[in-house]
C-alpha positions as CSV (number, residue, x, y, z in Angstrom):
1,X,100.0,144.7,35.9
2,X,103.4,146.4,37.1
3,X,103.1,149.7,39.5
4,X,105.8,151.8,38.4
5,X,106.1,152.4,42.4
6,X,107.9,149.2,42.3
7,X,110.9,150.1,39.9
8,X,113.6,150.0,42.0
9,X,117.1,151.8,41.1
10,X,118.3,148.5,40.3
11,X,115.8,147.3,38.3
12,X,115.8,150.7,36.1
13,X,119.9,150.1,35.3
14,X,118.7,146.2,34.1
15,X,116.2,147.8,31.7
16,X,118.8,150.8,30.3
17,X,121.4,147.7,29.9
18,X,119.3,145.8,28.4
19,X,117.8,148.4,26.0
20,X,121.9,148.9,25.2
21,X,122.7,144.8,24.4
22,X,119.7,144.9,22.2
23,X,120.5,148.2,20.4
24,X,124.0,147.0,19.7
25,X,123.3,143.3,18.9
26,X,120.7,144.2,16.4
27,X,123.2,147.3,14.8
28,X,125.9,144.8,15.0
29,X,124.4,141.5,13.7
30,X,121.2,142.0,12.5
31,X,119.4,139.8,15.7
32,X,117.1,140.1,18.6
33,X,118.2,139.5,21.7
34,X,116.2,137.5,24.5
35,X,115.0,138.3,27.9
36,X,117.9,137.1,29.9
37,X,117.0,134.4,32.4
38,X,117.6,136.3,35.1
39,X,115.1,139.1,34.4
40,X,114.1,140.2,37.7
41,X,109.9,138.7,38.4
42,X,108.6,142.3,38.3
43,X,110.1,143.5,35.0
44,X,108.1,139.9,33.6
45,X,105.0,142.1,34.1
46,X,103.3,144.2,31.6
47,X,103.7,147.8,30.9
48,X,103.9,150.9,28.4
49,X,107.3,151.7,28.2
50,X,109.4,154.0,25.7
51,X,112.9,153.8,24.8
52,X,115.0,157.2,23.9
53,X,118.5,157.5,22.2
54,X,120.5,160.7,22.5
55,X,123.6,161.1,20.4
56,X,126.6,163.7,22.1
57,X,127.2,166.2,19.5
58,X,129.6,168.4,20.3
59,X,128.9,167.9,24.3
60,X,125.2,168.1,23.6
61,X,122.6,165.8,24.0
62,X,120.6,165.3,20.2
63,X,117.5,163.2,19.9
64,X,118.3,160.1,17.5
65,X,115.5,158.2,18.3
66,X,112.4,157.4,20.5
67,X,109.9,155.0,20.1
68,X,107.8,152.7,22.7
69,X,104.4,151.6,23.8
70,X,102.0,153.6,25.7
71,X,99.7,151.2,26.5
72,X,100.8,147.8,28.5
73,X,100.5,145.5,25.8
74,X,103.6,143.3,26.9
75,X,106.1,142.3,29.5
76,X,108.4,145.0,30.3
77,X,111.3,143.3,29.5
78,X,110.0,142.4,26.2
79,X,108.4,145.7,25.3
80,X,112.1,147.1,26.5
81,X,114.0,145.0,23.5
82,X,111.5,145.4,21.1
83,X,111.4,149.7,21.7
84,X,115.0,149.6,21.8
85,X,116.0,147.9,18.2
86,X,112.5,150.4,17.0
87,X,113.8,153.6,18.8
88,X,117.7,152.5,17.0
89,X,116.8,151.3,13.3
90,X,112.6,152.5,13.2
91,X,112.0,156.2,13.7
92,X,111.0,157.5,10.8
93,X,112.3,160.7,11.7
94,X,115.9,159.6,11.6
95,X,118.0,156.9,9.8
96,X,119.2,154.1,11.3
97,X,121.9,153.9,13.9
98,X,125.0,152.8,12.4
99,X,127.7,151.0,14.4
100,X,130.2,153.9,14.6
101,X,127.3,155.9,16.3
102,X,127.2,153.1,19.4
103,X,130.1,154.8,20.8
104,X,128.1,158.2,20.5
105,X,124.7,157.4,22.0
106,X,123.5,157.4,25.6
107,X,120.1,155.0,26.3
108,X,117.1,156.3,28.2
109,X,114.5,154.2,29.4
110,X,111.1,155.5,30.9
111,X,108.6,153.3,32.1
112,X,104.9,154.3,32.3
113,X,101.8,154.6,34.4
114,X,98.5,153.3,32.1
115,X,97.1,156.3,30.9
116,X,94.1,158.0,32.1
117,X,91.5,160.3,30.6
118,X,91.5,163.9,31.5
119,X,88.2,164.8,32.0
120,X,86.8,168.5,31.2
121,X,84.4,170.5,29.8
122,X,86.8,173.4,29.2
123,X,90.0,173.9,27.4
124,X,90.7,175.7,31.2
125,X,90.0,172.8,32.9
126,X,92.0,171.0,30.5
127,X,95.3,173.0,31.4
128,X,94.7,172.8,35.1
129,X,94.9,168.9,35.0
130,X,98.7,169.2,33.5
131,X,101.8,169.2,36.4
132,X,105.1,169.8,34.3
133,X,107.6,167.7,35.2
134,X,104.8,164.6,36.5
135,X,102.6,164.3,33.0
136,X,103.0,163.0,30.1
137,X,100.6,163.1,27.4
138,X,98.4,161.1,24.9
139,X,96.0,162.9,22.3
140,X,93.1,160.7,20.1
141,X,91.2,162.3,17.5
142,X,89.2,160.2,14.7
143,X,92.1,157.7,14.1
144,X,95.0,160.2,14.7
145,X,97.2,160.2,17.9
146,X,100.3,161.2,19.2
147,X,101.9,161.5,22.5
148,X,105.1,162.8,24.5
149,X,106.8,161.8,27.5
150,X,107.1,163.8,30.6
151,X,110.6,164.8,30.0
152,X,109.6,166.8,26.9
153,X,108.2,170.0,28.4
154,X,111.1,170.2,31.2
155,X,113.4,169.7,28.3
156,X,112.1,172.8,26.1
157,X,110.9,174.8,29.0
158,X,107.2,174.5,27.9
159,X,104.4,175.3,30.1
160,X,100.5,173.7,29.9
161,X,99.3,175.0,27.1
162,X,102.5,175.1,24.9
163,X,102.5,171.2,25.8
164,X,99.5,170.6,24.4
165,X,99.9,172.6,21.1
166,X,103.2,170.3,20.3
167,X,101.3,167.4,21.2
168,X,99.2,168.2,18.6
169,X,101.4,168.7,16.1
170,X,103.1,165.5,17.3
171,X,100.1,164.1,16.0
172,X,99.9,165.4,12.7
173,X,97.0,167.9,13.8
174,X,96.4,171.9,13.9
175,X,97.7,172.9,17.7
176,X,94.9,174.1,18.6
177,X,93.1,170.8,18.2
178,X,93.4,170.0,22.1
179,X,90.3,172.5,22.4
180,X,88.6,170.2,20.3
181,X,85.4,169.1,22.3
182,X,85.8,165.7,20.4
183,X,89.5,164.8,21.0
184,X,90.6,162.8,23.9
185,X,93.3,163.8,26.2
186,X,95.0,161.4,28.3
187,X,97.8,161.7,30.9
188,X,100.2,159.4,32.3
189,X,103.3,159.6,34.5
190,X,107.0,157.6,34.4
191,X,110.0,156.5,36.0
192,X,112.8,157.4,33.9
193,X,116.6,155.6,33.9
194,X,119.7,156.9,31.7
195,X,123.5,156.7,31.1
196,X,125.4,159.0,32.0
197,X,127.9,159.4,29.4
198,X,128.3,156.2,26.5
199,X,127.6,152.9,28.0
200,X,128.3,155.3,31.4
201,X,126.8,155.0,35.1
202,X,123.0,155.1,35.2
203,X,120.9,157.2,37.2
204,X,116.8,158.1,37.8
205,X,116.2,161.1,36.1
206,X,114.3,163.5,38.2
207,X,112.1,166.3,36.2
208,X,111.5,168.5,39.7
């Protein structure tokens, strides 16, 4: 299983590329690309991995899609193509990119850590297992579940607990189901690649 230790600067601007040629071949043309035959041995390995599209409104970033695998199901460069053409033409939050909007978008790629449980017998306890700006977070409770990436909170200026209560709602729940002594709470970190600008230079993303 890949260590996200061993995503290399190089190997992050192959992913957000590649995430790009499949967004725009399958906007285009209708058609899933493969893993190129150079794909890097590492990126062959499995891992969770979410794909995000931002659209430049006015000279601001707006969410137009995000969609991925927490758990390491597949290889990474797989799991990349497949989140890509989801986070482009699946969200059901948004409508499908369209091919004027290719021009518009800037591709984020974050790779992830397997998730682990948080374990605590408090809601306190609970809160103190959080860093901002490390954690992201998965919530299961009796077949519902939801999750955010550790961007999120940075992005909206959340602390712990606010964190939590979006990630319940996220999951189609009442906030304050984290407190829950029945729901599981589960944490994970990333490595996070992104254009710049439109099909711009890429760069790791750092949240502190």
């Amino acid at each position: 299983m890949l260590r996200i230790e061993d995503i290399t600067d190089e190997h992050g601007v192959f992913l957000v590329r590649l995430a790009r040629r499949a967004i725009e071949m399958y906007v285009r043309e209708g058609k899933r690309i493969d893993p190129p035959k150079d794909t890097p041995r590492v990126l062959r390995e499995k891992a969770g991995v979410f794909v995000t599209i931002n659209r430049i409104v006015e000279g601001e970033e707006e969410l137009r899609g995000c969609i991925g695998y927490v758990l390491p199901y597949y290889p990474l460069v797989d799991a990349v193509i497949d989140s890509a053409i989801s986070a482009a033409t699946r969200d059901p939050r948004f409508n499908p990119v369209l091919d004027y909007e290719l021009d518009e978008i800037v591709v984020e790629v974050t790779v992830l850590t397997p998730p682990q449980k948080i374990e605590a017998s408090k809601p306190e306890e609970v809160i103190s297992n959080i860093e901002i700006g490390r954690d992201g977070l998965l919530i299961e409770w009796h077949g519902f579940s939801g999750t955010l990436l550790p961007q999120v909170p940075v992005e909206y200026g959340w602390d712990a607990q606010t964190f939590l209560e979006h990630l319940c709602l996220k999951a189609g729940l009442p906030r304050e189901c984290w407190r829950w002594p029945d729901a599981t709470i589960y944490k994970y970190q990333g490595v996070i690649f992104k254009e710049t600008r439109p099909r711009g230079p890429i760069v790791r993303v750092r949240l502190k």
